[in-house]
C-alpha positions as CSV (number, residue, x, y, z in Angstrom):
1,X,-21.8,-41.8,76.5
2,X,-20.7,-38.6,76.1
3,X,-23.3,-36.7,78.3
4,X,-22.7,-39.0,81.0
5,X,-18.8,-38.3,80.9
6,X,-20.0,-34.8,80.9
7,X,-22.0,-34.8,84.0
8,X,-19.3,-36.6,85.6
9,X,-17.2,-34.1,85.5
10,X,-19.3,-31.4,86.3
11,X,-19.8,-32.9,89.6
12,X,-15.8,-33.7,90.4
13,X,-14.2,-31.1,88.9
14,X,-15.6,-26.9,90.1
15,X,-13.0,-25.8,87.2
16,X,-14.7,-27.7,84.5
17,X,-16.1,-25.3,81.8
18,X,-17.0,-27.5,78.6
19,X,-20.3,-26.8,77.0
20,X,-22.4,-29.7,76.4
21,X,-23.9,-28.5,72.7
22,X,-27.1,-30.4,71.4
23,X,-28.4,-29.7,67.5
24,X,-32.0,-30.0,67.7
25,X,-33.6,-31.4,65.3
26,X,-37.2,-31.6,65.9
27,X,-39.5,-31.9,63.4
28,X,-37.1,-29.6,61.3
29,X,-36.9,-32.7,58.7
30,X,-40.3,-32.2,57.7
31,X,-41.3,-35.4,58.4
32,X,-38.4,-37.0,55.7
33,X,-36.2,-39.3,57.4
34,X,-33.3,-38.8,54.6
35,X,-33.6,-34.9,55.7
36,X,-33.0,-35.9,59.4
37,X,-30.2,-38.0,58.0
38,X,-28.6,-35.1,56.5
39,X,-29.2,-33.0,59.2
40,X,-27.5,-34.7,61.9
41,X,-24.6,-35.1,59.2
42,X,-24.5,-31.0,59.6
43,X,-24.5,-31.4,63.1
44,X,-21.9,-33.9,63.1
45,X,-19.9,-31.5,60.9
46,X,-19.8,-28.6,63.2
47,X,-19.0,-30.7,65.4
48,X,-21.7,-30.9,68.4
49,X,-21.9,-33.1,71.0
50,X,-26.0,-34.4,70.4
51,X,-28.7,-34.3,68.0
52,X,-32.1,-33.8,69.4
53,X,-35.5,-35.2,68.0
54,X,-39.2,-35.2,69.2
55,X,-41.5,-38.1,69.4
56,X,-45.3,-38.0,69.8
57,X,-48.5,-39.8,69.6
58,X,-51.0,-37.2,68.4
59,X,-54.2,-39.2,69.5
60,X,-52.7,-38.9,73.5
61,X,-51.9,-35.5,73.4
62,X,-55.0,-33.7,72.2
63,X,-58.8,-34.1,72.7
64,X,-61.0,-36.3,70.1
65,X,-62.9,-32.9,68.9
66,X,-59.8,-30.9,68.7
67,X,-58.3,-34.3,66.9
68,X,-61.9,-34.2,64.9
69,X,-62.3,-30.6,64.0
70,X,-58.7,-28.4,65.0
71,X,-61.1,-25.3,64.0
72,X,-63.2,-25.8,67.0
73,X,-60.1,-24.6,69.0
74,X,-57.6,-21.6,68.7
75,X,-56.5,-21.1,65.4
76,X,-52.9,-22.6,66.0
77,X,-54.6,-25.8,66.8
78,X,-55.8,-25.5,62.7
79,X,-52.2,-24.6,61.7
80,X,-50.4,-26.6,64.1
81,X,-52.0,-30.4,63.7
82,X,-51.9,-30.9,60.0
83,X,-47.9,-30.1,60.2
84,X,-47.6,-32.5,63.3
85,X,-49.4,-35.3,61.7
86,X,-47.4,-34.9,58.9
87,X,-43.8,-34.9,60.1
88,X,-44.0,-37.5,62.7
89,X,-41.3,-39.8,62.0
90,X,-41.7,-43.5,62.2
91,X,-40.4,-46.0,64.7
92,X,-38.0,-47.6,62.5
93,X,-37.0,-44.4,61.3
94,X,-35.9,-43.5,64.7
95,X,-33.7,-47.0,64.7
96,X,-32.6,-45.6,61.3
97,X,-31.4,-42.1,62.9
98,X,-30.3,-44.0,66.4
99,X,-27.6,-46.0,63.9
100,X,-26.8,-42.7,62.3
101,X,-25.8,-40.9,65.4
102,X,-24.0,-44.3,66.3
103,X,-21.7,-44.3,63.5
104,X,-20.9,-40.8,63.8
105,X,-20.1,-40.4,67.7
106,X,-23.0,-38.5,68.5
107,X,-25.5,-38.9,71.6
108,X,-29.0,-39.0,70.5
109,X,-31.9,-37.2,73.1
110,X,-35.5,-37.1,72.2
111,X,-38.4,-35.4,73.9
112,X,-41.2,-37.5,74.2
113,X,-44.5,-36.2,74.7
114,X,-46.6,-38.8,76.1
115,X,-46.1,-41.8,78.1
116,X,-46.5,-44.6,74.8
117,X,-43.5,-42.0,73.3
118,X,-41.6,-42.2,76.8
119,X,-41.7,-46.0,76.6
120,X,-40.0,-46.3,73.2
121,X,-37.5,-43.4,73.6
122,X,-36.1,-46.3,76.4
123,X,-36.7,-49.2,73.8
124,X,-34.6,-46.9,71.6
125,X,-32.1,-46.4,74.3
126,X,-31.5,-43.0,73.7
127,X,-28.8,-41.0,75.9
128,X,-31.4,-39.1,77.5
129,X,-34.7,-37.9,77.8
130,X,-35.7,-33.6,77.6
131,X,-38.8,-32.6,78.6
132,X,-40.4,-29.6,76.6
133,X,-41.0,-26.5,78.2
134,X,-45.0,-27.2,78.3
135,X,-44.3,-30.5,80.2
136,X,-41.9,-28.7,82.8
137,X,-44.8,-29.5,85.5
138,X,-45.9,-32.8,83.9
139,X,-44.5,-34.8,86.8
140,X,-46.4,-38.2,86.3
141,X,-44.3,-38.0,82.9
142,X,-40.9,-37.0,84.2
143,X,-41.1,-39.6,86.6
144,X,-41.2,-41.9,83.6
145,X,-39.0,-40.6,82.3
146,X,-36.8,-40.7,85.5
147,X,-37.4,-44.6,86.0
148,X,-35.5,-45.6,82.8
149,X,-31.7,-44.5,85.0
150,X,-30.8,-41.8,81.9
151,X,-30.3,-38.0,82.1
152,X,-33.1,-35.9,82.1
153,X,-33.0,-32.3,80.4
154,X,-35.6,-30.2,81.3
155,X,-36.7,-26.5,79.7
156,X,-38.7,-23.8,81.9
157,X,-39.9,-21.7,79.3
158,X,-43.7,-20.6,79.8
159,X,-42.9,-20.7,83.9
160,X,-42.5,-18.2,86.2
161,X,-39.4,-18.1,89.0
162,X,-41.6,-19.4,91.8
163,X,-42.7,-22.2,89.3
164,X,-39.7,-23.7,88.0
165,X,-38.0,-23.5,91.9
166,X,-41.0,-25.5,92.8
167,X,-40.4,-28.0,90.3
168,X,-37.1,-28.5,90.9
169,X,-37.7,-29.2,94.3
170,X,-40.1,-31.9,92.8
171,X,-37.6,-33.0,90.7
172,X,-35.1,-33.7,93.3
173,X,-37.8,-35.8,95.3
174,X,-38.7,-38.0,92.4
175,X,-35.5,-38.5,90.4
176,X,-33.7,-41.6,90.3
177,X,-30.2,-42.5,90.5
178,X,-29.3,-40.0,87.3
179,X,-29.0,-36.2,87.6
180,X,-31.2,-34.1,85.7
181,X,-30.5,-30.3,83.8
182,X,-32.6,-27.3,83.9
183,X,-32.9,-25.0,81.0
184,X,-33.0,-21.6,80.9
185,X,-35.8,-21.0,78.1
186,X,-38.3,-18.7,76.5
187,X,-40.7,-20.6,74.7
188,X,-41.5,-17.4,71.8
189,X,-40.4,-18.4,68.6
190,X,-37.8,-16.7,67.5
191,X,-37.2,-15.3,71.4
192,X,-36.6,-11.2,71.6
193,X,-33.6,-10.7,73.1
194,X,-35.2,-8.8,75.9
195,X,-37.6,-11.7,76.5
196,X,-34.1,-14.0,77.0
197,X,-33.1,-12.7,80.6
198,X,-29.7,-14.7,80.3
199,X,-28.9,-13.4,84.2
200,X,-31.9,-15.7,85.5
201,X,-29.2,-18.4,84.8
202,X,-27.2,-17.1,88.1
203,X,-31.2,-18.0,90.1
204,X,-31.1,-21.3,88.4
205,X,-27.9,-22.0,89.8
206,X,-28.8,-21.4,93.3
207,X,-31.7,-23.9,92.8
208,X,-29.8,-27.0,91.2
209,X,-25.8,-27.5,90.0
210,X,-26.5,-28.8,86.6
211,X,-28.2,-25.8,84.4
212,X,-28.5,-24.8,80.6
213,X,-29.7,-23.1,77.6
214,X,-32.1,-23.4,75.8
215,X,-32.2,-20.6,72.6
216,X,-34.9,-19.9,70.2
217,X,-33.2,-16.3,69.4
218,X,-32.0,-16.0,66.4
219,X,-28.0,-15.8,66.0
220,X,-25.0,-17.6,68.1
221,X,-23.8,-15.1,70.5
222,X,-26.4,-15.8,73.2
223,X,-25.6,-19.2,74.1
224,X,-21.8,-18.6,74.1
225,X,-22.7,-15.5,76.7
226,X,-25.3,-18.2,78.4
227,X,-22.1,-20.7,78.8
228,X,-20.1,-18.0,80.7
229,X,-22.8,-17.6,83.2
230,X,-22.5,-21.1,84.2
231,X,-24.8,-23.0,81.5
232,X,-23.2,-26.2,81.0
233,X,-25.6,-27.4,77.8
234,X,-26.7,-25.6,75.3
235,X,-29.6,-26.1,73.0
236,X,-30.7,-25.0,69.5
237,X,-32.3,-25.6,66.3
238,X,-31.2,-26.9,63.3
239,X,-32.1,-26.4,59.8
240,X,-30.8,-26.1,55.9
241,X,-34.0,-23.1,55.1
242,X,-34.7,-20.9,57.7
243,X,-37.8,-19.9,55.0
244,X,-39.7,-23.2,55.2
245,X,-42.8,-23.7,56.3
246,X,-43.0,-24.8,59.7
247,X,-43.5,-24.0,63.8
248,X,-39.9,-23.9,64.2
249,X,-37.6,-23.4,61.3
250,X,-37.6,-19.4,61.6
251,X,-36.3,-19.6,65.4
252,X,-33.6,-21.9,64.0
253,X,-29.7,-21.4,63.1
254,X,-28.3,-22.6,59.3
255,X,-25.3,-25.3,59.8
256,X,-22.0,-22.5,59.3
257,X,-23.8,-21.0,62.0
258,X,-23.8,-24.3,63.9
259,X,-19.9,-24.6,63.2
260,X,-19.8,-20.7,64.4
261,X,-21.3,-21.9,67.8
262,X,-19.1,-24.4,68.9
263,X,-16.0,-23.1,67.6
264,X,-16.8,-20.0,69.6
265,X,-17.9,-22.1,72.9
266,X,-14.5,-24.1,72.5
267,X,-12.9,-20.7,72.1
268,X,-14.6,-19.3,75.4
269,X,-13.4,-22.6,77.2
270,X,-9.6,-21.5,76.6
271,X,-10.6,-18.4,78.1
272,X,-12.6,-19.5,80.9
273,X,-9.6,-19.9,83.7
274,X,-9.9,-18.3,87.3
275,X,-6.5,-17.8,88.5
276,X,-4.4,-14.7,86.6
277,X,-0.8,-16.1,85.3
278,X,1.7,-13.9,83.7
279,X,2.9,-15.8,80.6
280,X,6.0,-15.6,78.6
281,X,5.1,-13.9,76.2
282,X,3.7,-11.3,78.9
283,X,7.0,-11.5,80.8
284,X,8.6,-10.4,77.3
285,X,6.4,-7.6,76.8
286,X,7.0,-6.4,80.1
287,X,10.3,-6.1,79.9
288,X,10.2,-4.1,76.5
289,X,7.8,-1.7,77.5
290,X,7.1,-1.2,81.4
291,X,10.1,0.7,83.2
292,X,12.4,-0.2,85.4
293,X,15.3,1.4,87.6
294,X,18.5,2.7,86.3
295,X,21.3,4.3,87.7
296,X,22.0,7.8,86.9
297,X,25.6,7.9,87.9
298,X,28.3,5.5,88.5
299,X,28.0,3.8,91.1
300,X,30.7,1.8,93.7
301,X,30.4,-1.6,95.1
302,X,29.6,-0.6,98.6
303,X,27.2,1.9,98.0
304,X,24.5,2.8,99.6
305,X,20.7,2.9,97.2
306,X,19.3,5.8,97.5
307,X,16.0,8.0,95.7
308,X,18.5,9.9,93.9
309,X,20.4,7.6,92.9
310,X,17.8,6.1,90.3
311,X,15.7,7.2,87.5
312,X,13.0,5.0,85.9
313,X,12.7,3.8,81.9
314,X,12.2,1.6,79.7
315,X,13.3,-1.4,78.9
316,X,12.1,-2.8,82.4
317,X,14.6,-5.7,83.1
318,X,15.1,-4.3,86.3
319,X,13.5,-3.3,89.7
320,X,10.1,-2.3,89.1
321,X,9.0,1.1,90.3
322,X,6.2,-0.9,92.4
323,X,9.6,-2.7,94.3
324,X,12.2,-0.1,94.5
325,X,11.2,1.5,98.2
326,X,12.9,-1.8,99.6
327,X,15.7,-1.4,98.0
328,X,16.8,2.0,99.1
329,X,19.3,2.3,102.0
330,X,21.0,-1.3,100.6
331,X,24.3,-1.6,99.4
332,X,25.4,-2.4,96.4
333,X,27.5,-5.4,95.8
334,X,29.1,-4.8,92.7
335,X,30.0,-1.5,90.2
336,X,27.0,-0.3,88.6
337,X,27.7,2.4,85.1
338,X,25.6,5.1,84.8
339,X,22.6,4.5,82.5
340,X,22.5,0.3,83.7
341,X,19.3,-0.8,85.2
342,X,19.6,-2.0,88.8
343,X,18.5,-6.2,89.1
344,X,17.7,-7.6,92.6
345,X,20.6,-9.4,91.9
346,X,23.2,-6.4,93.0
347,X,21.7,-6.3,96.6
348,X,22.0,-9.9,96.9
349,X,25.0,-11.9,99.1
350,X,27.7,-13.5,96.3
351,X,28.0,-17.1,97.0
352,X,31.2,-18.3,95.7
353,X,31.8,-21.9,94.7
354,X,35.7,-22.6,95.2
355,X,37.4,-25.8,94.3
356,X,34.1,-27.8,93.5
357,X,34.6,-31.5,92.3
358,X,32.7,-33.7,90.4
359,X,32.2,-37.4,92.7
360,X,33.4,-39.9,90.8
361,X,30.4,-42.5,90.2
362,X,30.3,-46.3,88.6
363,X,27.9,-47.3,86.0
364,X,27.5,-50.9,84.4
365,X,28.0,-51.2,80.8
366,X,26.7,-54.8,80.3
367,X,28.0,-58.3,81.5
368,X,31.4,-57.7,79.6
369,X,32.0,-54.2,81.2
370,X,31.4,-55.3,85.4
371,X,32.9,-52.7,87.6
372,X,34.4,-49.7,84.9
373,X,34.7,-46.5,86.8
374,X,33.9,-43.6,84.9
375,X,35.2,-40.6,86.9
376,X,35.6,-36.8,86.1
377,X,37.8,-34.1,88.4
């Protein structure tokens, strides 16, 4: 599996820069299972690495008079449930999405929301689990989620510092043999860009090696800045209408914008090197337009270099101005015109190769040809 690869490398390799890039989904279908098929067909198109759903079971998540009467609660409870209830997806959609993603190359994550929802994300055998921001400190269900042996992604959005470094220290008590992502998130839909504190991703770091992003801001350029401060996934909505009704279609990106996104990250991963190399093409620019020494007089094998010798120009084929103080007070060892530039070459000892011969060598040519000599002077 592709996220498996991925983590793989992140742990062998300190150079490795690729951005993990996961299309949510969520329940941006609208609760129509040929809409999540077309979906993760967009996603597939710009070419991400995942598609992300959500499973729940509404009658373990909220109370029976909330369940019974959502205006006996805050007024999202009134908004929220109807639209939950009606977009959860079936079961054998899910197996209908899980061949989907199959036939296309992609990974398929889901966040389950309850233990009954943990249990058949595994009998689905999805790549891995993520953990909603609101669950960050759910532990009993994170361990679930931790005893199945798959990747675990989970969001901090809602949590302060002192909270999510807690957690993590949980996390690395009660993990099993698979590593597990944190996610830089804020959980406002969309996110202000002011509320997104991208440099909080340099903290996360220092608390666990495997970190992320998680964006609910609308536009592309914050996760690509989030992958260059060390986020190694990245996270965000998908959907054809940011106008539809719906908790999280506004806070969502449109499918070119998708294909804007990861054409960017891969962009930023050519860019991403640590060590500065001088490349051809910057060696040829160098020499048309930074200066270099040249002589302005004739000049006798013999001579001695000295400041007044030289003036400095363009082209720079030559000494650089940065290198001529070690050449001064050397002798030349060859004619240099006036108006030539000087080389490290003409301070260098001529080695002269007199009378070289080629050894003569045998080669076989087949059974018929035993023993020819093939010899040049």
């Amino acid at each position: 599996m592709k996220l498996l690869k991925h983590i793989e490398n992140i742990k062998t390799d300190l150079r490795y820069n690729h951005t993990y890039v996961i299309a949510e989904i969520g329940i941006n279908h609208n609760g129509d299972v040929q809409t999540a098929l077309d979906l993760i067909d967009a996603a597939a198109k710009a070419k991400v690495n995942a598609v992300k759903f959500q499973k729940r079971n509404i009658n373990n998540l909220y109370t029976e008079k909330i369940l019974k009467d959502p205006n006996s609660a805050e007024w999202t409870f009134e908004y929220l449930l109807p639209i939950l209830e009606e977009v959860e997806l079936s079961k054998e959609d899910y197996y209908i999405i899980k061949d989907k993603c199959e036939d296309l190359g992609l990974d398929l994550i889901v966040t389950p929301f309850d233990m009954e929802s943990c249990d058949f994300c595994a009998e689905l055998d999805v790549t891995a689990f993520k953990i909603g921001s609101a669950d960050m400190v759910n532990y009993d269900l994170i361990e679930k989620c931790f005893s199945y042996n798959k990747p675990v992604i989970i969001s901090t959005g809602m949590w302060s510092e002192s909270e999510i470094a807690k957690s993590v220290d949980k996390f690395n008590q009660i993990k099993r043999e698979n590593d597990f992502f944190v996610l830089l998130a804020n959980s406002t839909y969309p996110t202000p860009y002011e509320s997104i504190n991208l440099n909080f991703l340099t903290k996360m770091k220092s608390m666990h090696n495997l970190i992320g992003y998680s964006g609910h801001e609308r536009g592309t350029f914050i996760p690509v800045a989030a992958a260059t401060l060390g986020a190694r996934i990245v996270e965000k909505h998908i959907t054809f209408d940011t106008k539809q009704t719906g908790p999280d279609h506004k806070a969502s990106m449109l499918p070119e914008e998708f294909t804007d996104l990861v054409s960017n990250l891969r962009k930023l991963e050519l860019a991403m090197g640590s060590n500065k190399e001088v490349n051809q093409a910057e060696i040829l620019a160098r020499e048309t337009f930074a200066k270099s020494a040249y002589t302005n007089r004739d000049m006798k094998k013999g001579e001695i270099l000295t400041k007044d010798d030289v003036y400095f120009t363009s082209p720079g084929k030559g000494i650089y101005i940065h290198e001529i103080e070690s050449f001064y007070g050397k002798r030349l060892n060859c004619d240099i015109e006036k108006d030539n530039f000087l080389a490290k070459s003409h301070f260098e000892e001529i080695i002269l190769v007199k009378n070289w011969k080629i050894p003569k060598y045998k080669k076989r040519w087949g059974n018929d040809r035993k023993d020819k000599t093939n010899s040049c002077d």
